[in-house]
C-alpha positions as CSV (number, residue, x, y, z in Angstrom):
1,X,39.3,44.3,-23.9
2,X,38.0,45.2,-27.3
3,X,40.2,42.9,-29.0
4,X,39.0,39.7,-27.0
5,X,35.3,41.1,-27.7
6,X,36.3,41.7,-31.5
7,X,38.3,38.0,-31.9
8,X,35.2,36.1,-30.1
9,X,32.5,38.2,-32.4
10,X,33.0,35.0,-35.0
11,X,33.3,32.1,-33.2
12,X,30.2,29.6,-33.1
13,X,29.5,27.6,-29.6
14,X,31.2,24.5,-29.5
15,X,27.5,22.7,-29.7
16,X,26.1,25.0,-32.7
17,X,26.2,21.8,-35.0
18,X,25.3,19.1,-32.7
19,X,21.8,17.8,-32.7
20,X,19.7,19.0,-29.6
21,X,18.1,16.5,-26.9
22,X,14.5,15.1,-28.1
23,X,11.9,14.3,-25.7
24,X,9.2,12.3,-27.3
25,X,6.3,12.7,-24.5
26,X,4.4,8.8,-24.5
27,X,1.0,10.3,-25.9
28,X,2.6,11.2,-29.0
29,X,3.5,7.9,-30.3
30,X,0.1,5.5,-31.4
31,X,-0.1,1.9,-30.5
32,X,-1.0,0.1,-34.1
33,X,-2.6,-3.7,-34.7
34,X,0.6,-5.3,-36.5
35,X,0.5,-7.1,-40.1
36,X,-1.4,-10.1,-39.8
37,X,1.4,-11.6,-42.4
38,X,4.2,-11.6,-39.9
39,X,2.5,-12.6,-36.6
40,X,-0.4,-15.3,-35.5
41,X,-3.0,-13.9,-33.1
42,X,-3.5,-10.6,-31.5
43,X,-0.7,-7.8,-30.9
44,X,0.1,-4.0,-31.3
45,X,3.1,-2.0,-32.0
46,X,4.2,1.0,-30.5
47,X,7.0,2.9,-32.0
48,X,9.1,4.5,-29.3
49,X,11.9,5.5,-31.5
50,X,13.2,5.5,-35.2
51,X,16.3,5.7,-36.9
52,X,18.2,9.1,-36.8
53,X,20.9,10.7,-39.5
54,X,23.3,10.0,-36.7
55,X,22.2,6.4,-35.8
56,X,20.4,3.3,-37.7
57,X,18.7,1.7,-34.6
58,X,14.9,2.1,-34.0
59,X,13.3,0.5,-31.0
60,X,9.3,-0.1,-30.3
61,X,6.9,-2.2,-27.4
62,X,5.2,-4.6,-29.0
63,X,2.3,-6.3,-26.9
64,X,1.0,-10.0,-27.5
65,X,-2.3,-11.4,-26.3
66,X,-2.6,-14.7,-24.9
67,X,-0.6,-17.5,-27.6
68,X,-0.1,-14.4,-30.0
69,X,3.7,-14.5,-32.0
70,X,5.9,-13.3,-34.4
71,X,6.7,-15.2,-37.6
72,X,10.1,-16.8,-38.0
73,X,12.6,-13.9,-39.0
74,X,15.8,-12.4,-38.2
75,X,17.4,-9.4,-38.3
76,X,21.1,-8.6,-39.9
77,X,22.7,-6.7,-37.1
78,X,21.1,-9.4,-34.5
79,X,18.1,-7.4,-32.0
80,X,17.5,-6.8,-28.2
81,X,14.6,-7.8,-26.6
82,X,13.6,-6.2,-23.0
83,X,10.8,-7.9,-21.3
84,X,8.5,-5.3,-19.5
85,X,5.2,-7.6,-18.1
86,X,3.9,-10.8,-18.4
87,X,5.6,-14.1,-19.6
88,X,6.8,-15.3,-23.4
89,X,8.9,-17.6,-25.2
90,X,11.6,-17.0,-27.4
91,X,13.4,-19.7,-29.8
92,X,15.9,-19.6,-32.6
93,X,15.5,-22.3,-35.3
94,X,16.0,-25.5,-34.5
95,X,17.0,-24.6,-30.5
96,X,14.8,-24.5,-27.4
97,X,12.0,-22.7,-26.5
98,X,12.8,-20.0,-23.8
99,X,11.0,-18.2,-21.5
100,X,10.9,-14.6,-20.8
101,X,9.7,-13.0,-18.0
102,X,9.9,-9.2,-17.0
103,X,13.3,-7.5,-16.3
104,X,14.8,-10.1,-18.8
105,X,17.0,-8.9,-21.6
106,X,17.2,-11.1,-24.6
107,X,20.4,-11.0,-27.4
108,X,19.0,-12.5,-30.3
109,X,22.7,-12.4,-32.7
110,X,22.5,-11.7,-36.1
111,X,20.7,-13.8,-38.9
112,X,19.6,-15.9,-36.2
113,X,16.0,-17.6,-37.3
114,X,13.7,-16.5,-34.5
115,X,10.2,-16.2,-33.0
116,X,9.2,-14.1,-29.5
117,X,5.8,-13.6,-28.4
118,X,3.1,-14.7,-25.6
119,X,3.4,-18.1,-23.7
120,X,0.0,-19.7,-24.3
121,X,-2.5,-18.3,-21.7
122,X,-0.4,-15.1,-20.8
123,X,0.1,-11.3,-22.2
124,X,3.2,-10.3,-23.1
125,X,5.3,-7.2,-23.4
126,X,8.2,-6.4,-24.9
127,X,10.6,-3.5,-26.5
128,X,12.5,-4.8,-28.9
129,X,15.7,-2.9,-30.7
130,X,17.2,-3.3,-33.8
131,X,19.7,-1.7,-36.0
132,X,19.1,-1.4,-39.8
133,X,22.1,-3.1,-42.6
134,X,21.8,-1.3,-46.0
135,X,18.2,-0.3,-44.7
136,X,17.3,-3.7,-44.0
137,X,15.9,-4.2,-40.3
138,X,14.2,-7.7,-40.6
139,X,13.6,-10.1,-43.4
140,X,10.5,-12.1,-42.4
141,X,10.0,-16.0,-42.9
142,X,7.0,-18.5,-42.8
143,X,4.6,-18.4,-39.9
144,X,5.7,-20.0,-36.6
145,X,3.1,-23.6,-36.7
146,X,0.5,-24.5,-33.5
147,X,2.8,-27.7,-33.4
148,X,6.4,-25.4,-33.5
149,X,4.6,-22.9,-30.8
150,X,3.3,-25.6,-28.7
151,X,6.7,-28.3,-28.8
């Protein structure tokens, strides 16, 4: 019996080196107006996660007033949209407008020119997930035009 006890004394668990579980309570995380460069109208991010040493995907809700969007833009490793109230639009240069509604889940691929936000007249809500290429999440474009958001 002492031998087992003495040959166990140096072992480590099996999870010593693993990262532990993270609860991030919904209080802790501040919804913030978002840069006026990369949308038209009214909107706020919420962060819900960021990138890890163990992963390069961050995710955050983003909610649109009435006719508020996002600028043209893409992302290198493509991005996940998950609609969670209200009803948007989505489109991908030079494709059809799209709407969203909630319980959707929207693939937008990689490098695909893109806008998301609020169909005209409607909030919207979304959460939208990307992963980060050599630390680049999103490369923003021009400004999505009244005529573009409207067509």
């Amino acid at each position: 019996m002492l031998v087992i006890a003495v040959l166990g004394a140096g072992v480590a668990p099996a999870h010593a080196d693993r990262p532990e579980i993270e609860v991030s309570p919904d209080g802790s995380r501040a919804s913030q107006p978002v840069a006026p460069t990369n949308f038209t109208g009214e909107a706020h991010s919420k962060p819900l996660f960021d990138a890890t040493d163990y992963s390069d995907m961050s995710g955050g809700q983003v909610s649109f007033e009435p006719g508020a969007r996002t600028a043209w833009h893409s992302h290198p490793a493509g991005q996940t949209l998950i609609i969670t109230e209200g009803v948007g639009w989505v489109q991908s240069w030079g494709g059809p407008k799209q709407q969203m509604t909630p319980g959707d889940v929207v693939r937008i691929p990689p490098g695909v020119k893109h806008w998301h936000g609020a169909k005209a007249g409607d909030d919207m809500t979304h959460i939208a997930i990307a992963e980060a290429v050599d630390g680049v999440r999103v490369t923003w474009m021009e400004q999505v035009t009244e005529a573009q958001y409207l067509s």
